[in-house]
Backbone bond lengths (Angstrom), bond angles and torsions (degrees), N, CA, C in turn:
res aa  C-N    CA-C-N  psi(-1)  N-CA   C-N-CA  omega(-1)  CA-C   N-CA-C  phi
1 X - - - 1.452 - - 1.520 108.89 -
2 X 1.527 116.96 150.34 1.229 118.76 -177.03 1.599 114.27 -102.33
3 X 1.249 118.28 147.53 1.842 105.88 -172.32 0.967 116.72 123.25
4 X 1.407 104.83 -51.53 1.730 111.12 -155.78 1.529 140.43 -38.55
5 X 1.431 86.34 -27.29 1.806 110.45 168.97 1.645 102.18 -65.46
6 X 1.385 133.76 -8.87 1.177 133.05 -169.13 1.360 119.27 -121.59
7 X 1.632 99.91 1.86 1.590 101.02 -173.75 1.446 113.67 -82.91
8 X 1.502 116.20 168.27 1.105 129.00 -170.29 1.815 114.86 -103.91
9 X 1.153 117.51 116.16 1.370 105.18 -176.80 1.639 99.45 -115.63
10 X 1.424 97.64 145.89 1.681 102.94 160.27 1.390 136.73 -123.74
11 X 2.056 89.37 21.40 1.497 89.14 177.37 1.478 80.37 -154.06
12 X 1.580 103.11 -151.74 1.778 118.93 155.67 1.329 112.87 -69.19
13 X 1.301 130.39 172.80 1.228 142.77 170.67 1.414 93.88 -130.17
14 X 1.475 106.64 173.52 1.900 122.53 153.32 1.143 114.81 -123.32
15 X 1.170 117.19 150.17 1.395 125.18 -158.65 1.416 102.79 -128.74
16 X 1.317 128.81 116.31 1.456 113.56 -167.55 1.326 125.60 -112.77
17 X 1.280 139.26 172.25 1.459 106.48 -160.98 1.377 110.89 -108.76
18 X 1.524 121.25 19.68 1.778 117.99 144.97 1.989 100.52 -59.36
19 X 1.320 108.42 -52.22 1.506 105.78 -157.13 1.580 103.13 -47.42
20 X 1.162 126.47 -46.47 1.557 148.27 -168.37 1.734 105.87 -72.87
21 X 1.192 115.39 -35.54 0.963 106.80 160.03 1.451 144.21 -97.61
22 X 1.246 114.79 -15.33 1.391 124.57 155.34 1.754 125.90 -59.02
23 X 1.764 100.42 -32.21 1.304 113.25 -174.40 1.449 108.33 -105.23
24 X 1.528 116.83 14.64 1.342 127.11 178.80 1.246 127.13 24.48
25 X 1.619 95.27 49.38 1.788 94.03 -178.87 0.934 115.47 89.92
26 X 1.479 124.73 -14.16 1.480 114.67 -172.87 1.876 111.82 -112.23
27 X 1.500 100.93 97.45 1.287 104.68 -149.78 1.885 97.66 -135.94
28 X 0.947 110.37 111.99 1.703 99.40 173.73 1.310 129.15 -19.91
29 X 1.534 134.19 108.66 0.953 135.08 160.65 2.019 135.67 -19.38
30 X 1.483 84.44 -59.23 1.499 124.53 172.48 2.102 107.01 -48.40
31 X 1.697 83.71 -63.69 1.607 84.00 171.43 1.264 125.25 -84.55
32 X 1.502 137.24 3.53 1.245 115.64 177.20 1.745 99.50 -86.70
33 X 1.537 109.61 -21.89 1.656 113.65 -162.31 1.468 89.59 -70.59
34 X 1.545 127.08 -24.74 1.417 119.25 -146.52 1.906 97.26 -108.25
35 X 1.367 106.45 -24.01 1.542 112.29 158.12 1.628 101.98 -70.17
36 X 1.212 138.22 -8.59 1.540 111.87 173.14 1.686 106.65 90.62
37 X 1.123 120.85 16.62 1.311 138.10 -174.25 1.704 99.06 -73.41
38 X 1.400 114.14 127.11 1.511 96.36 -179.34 1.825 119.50 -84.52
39 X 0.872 119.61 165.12 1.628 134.53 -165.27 2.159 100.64 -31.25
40 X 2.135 82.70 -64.56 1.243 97.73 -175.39 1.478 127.33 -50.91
41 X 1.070 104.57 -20.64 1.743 123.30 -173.02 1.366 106.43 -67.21
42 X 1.506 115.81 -67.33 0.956 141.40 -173.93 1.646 118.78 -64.44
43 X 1.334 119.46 -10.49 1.254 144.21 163.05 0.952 116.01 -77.55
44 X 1.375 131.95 -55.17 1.644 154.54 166.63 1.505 96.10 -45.94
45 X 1.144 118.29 -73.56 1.666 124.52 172.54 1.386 119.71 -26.09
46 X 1.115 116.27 -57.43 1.090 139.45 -166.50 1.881 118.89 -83.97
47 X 1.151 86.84 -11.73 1.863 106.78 -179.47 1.428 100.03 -100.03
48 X 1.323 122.29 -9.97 1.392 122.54 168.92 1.147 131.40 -80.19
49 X 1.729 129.94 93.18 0.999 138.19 -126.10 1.461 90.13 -97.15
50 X 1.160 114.88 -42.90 2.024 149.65 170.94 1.378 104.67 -112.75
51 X 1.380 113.22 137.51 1.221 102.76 -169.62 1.820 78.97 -86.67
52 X 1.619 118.20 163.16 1.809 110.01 172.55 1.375 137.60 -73.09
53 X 1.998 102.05 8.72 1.458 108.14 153.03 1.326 129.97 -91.60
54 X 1.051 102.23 16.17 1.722 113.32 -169.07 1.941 94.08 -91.72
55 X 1.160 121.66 -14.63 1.488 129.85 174.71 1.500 131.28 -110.73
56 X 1.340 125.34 136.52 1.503 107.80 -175.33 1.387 105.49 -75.74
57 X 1.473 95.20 155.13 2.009 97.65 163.79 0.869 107.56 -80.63
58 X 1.555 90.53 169.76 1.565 104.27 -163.25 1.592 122.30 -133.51
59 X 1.344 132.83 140.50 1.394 107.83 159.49 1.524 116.19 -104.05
60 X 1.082 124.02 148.10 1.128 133.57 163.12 1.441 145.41 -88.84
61 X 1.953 119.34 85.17 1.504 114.73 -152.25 1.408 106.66 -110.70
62 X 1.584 115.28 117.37 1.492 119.76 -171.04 1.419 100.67 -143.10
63 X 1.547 102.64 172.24 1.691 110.12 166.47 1.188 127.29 -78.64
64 X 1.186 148.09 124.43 1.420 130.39 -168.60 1.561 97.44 -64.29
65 X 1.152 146.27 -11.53 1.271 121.95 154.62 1.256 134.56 -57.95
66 X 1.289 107.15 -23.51 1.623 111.07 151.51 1.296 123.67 -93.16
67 X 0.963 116.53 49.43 2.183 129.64 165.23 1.155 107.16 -60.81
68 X 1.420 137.84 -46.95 0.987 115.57 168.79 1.245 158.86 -92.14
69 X 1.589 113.26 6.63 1.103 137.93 138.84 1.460 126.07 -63.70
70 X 1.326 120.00 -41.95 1.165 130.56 168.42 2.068 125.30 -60.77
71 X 1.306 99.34 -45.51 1.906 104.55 157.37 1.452 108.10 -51.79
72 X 1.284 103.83 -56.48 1.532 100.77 -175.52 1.807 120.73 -44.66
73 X 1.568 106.92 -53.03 1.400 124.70 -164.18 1.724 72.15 -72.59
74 X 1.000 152.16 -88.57 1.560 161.70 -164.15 1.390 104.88 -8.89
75 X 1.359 116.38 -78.38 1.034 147.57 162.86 1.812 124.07 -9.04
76 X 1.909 92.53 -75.97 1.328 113.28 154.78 1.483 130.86 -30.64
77 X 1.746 96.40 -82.08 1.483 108.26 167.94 1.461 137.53 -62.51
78 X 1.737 126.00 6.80 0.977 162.13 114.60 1.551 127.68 -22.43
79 X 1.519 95.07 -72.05 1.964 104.06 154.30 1.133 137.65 -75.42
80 X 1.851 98.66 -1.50 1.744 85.01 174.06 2.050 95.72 -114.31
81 X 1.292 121.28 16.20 1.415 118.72 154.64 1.568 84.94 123.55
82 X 1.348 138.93 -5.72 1.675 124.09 -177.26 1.249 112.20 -48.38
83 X 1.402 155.30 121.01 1.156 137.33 136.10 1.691 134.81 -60.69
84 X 1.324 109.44 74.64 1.536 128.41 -164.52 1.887 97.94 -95.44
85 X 1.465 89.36 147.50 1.890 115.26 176.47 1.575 103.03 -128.47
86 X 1.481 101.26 121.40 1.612 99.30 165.88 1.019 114.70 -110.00
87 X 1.351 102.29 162.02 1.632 118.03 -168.78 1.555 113.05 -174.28
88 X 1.613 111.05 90.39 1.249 163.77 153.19 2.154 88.70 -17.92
89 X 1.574 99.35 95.42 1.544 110.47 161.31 1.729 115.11 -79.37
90 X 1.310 116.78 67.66 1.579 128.32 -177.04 1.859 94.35 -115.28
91 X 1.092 114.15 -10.79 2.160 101.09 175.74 1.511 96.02 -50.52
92 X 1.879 107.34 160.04 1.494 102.65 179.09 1.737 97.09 -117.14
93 X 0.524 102.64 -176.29 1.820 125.19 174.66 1.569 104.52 -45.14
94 X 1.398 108.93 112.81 1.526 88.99 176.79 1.886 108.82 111.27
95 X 1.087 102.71 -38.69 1.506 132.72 178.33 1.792 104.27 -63.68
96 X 1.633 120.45 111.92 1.185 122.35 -167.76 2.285 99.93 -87.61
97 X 1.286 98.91 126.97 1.136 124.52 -154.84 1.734 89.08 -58.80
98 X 1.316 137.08 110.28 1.158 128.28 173.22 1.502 122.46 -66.08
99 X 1.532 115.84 126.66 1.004 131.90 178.34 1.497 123.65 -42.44
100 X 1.103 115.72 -20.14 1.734 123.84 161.02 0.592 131.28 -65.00
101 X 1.683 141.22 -25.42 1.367 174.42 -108.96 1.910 99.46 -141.92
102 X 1.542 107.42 -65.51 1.020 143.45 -157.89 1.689 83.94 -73.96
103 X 1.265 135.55 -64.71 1.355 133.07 -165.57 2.170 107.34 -68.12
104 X 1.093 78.19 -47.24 1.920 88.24 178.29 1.349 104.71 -63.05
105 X 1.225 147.40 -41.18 1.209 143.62 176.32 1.700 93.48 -60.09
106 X 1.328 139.58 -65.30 1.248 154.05 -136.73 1.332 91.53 -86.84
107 X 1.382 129.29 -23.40 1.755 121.02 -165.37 1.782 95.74 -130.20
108 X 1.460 119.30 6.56 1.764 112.03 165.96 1.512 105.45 -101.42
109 X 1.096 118.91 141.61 1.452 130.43 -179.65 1.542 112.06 -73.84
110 X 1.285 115.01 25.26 1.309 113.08 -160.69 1.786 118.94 178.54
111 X 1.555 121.06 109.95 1.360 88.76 171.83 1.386 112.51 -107.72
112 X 1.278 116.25 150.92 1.699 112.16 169.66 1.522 103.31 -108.99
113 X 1.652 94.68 127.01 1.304 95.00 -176.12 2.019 112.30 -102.88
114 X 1.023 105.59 132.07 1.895 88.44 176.85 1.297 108.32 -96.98
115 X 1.207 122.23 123.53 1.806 139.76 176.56 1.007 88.95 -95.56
116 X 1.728 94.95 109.27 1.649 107.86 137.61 1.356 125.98 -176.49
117 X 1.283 130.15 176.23 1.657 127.57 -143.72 1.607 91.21 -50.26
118 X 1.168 135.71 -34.68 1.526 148.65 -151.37 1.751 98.77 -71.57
119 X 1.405 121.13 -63.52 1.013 148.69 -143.33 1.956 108.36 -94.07
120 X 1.783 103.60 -42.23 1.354 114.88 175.65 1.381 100.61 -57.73
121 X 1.684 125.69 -48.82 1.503 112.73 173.48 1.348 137.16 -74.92
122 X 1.313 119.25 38.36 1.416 125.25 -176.34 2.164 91.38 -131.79
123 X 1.493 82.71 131.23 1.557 103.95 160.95 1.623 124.68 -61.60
124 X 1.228 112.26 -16.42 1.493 109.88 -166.39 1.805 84.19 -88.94
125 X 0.879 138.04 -33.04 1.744 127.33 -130.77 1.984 83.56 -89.27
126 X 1.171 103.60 -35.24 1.640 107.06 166.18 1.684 101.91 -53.02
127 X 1.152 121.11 -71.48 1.408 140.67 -157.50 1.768 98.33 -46.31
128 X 1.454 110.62 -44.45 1.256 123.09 173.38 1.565 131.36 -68.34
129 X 1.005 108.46 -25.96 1.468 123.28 -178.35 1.893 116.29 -95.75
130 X 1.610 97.75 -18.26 1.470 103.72 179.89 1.762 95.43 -85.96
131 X 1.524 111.77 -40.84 1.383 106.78 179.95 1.288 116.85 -58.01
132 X 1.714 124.89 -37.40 1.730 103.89 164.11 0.886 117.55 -71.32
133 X 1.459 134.92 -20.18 1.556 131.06 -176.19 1.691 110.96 -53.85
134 X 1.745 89.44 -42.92 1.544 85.74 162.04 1.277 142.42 -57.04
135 X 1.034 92.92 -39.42 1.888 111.22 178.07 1.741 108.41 -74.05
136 X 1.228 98.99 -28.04 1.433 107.70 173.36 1.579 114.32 -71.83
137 X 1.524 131.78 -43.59 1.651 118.67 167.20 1.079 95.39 -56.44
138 X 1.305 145.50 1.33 1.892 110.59 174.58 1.314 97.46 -104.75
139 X 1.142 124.93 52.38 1.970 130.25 -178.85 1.422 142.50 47.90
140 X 1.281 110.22 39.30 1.326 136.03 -134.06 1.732 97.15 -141.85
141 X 1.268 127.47 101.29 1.484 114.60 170.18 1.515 108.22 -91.87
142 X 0.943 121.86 130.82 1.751 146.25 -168.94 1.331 115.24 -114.61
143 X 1.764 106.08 -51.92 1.835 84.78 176.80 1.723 129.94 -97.03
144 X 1.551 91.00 150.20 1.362 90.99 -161.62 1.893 99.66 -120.48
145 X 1.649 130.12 65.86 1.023 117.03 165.35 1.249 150.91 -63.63
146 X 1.238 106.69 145.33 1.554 102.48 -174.30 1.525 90.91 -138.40
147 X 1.885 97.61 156.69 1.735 105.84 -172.70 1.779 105.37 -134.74
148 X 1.526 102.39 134.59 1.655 120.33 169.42 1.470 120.85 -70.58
149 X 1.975 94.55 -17.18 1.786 74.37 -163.45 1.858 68.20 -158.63
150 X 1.598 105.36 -179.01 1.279 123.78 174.61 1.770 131.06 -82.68
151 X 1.753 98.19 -10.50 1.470 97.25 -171.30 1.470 116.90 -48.44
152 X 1.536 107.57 -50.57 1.672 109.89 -175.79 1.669 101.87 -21.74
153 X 1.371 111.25 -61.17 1.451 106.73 -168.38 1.606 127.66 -37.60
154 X 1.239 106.87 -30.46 1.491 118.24 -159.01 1.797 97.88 -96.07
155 X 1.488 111.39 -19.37 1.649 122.14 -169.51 1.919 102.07 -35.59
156 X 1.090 88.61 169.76 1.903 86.62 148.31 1.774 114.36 -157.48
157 X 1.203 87.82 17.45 1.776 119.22 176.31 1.942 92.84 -53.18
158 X 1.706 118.15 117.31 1.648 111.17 165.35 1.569 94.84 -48.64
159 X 0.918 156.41 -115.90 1.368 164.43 -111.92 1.433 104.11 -62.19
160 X 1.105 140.57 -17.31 1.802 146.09 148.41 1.256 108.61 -59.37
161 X 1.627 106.14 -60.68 1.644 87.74 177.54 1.199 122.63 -94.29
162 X 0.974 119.84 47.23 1.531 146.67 -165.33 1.619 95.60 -111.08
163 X 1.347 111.29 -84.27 1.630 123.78 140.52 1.384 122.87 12.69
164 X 1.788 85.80 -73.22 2.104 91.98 -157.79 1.239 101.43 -69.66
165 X 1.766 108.00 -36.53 1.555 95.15 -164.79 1.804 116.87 -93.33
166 X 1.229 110.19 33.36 1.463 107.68 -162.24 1.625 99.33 -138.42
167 X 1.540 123.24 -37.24 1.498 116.81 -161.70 1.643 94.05 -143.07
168 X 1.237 112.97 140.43 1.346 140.32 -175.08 1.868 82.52 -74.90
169 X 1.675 99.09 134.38 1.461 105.25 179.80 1.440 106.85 -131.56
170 X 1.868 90.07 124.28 1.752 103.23 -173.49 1.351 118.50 -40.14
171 X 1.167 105.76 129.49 2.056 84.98 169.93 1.331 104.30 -102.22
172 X 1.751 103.61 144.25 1.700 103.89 -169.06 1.886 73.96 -141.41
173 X 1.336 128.05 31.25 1.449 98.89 173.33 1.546 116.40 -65.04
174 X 1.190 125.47 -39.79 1.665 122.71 -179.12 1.412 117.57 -105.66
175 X 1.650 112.22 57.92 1.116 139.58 153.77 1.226 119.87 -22.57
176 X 1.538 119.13 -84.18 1.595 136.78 148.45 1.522 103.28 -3.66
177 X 1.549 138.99 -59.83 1.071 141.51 174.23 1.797 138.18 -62.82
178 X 1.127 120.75 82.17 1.394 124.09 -144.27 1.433 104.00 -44.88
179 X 1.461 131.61 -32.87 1.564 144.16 -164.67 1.535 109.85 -74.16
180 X 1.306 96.55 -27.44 1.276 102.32 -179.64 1.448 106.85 -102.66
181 X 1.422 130.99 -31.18 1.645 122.74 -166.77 1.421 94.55 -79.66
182 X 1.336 134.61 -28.10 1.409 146.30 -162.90 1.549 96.51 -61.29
183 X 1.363 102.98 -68.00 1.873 121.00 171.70 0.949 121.25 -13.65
184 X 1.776 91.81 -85.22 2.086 103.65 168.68 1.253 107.01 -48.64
185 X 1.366 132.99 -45.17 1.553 115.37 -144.84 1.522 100.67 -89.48
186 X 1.452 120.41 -12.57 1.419 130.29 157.27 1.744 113.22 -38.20
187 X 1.341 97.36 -77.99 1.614 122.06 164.16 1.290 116.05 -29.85
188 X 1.382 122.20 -56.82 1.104 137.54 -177.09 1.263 108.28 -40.99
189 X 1.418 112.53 -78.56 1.200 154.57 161.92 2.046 120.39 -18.91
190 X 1.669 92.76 -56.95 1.512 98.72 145.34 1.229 135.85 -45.24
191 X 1.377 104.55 -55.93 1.673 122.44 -164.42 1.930 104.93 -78.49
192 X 1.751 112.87 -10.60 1.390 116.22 175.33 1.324 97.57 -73.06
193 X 1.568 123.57 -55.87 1.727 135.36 -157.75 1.392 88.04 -23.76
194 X 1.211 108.53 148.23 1.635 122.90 148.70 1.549 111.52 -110.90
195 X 1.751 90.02 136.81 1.556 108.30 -161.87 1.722 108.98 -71.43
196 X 1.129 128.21 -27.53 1.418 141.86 -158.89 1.817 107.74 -80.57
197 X 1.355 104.29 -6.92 1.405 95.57 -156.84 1.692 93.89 -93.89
């Protein structure tokens, strides 16, 4: 609506959160103070650089040996509006694939997978990548890899080179390095946008 910075209130208003999200934050200053909107609200609003539908969700499938690379990427894509779920590929062989796992992959718009020496030796990270493949014949691209280190290359696992030859793979090897994690997570970050909006 146009004006709004000019409207007249004589009480509170409510502000609901279709309005906020359709107008992605971008809402008169003037009128939220004059709807009775409190300080903090309107701060929050306003810190929304993207509103967090402007990105697909995400899941997040790594080794818990990489936790700490992984909080970080979490973390990040968190503050710029991602709605990401992690979930640590450490089950061993034998280990019945928990059904939580199985639904979050099936209900995130997205998987991010982390490649690396940690992660290539676990059975589930296969188990995970065939399940978007599934979701993927119904026209839908889902995986979203990214790699810590170079082993993937050397794999000979079908579902690696499944990978190399199909999806451009983030490079996050010099993570540790802000110039460089900034880069990828730029990229990253691109490749979340959703095109439709």
């Amino acid at each position: 609506a146009k004006g709004l910075d000019k409207a007249d209130h004589l009480g509170p208003s409510s502000l609901d959160f279709g309005t906020i999200y359709h107008s992605k934050g971008d809402i008169a200053e003037d009128f939220l103070y004059g709807a009775g909107i409190p300080d903090i609200f309107i701060d929050y609003i306003r810190s929304q650089g993207k509103a967090p539908f402007d990105y697909y969700s995400c899941f997040l499938s790594y080794a818990s040996e990489d936790q700490s690379f992984v909080e970080r990427l979490h973390g990040d894509l968190e503050a710029e509006g991602v709605r990401c779920w992690l979930a640590p590929v450490d089950l061993k062989p034998g280990d019945r694939f928990p059904q939580q796992i199985e639904d979050a992959i099936r209900h995130h718009d997205k998987l991010i997978l982390v490649l690396s020496k940690n992660s290539l030796q676990s059975g589930w990270v296969e188990h995970e990548v065939n399940l978007a493949r599934e979701r993927e014949h119904k026209g839908k691209d889902i995986l979203c890899p990214i790699c810590l280190d170079n082993v993937y290359l050397s794999s000979r696992s079908d579902w690696v080179t499944y990978l190399q030859h199909t999806r451009d793979i983030g490079d996050f090897k010099y993570w540790e390095y802000s110039n460089h994690y900034n880069t990828a997570f730029k990229l990253l970050l691109e490749g979340l946008e959703k095109d439709d909006l």
